[in-house]
C-alpha positions as CSV (number, residue, x, y, z in Angstrom):
1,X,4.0,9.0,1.5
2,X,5.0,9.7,5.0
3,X,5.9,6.4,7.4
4,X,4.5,8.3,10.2
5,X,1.4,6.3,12.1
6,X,-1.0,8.5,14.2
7,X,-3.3,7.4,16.6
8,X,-7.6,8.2,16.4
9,X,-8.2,9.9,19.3
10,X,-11.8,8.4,19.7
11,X,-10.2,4.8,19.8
12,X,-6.9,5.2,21.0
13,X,-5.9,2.7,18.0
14,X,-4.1,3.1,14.7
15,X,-6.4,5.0,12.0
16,X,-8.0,2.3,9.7
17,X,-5.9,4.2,6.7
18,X,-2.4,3.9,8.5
19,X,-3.4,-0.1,8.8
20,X,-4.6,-0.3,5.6
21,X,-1.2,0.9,4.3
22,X,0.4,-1.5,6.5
23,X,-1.5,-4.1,4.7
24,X,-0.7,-2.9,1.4
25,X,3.3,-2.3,2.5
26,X,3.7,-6.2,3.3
27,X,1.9,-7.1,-0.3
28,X,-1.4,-8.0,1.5
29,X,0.1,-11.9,1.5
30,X,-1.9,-13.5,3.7
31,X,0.8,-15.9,5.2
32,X,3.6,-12.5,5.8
33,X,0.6,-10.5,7.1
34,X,-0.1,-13.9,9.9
35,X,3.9,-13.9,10.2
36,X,3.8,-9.8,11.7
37,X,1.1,-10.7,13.4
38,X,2.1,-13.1,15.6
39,X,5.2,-11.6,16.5
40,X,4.0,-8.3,17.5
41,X,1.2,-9.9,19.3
42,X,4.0,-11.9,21.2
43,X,6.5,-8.8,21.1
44,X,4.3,-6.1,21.7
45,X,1.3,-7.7,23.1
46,X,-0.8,-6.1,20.3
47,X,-3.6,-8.1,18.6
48,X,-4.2,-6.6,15.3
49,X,-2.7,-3.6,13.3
50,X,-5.1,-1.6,14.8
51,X,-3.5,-2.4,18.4
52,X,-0.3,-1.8,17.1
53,X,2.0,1.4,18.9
54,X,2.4,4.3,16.3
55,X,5.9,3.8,16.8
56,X,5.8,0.4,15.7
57,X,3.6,0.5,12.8
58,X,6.2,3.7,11.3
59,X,9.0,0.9,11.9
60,X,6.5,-1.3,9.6
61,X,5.6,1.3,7.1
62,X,9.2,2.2,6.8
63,X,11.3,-1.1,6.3
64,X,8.5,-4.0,5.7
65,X,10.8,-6.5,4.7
66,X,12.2,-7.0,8.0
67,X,9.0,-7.6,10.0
């Protein structure tokens, strides 16, 4: 599995596959996945996964644990 994010170019957001394997990366705990939420909403400004850079969202696929 590659920890590369891409973008769809219809939405300009993450693909719904790339969030759903950030979901599944944090264990899909609902408390962690509020946790990474609000700090890249406050961080990044993003509201969702699907807001979220593809930069970001690589740094999340690749190392989890520290987000």
């Amino acid at each position: 599995m590659s920890d590369v994010a891409s973008i769809h170019p219809g939405t300009g957001r993450l693909r719904v596959c790339d969030v759903k394997r950030i979901h599944d990366a944090i264990g899909g705990d609902p408390v962690t996945e509020a946790m990474i939420l609000r700090f890249i909403a406050d961080r990044y400004g993003a509201r969702n996964f699907l807001h979220v850079s593809p930069k970001v969202a690589a740094e999340i696929l690749r190392r989890p644990v520290e987000f």
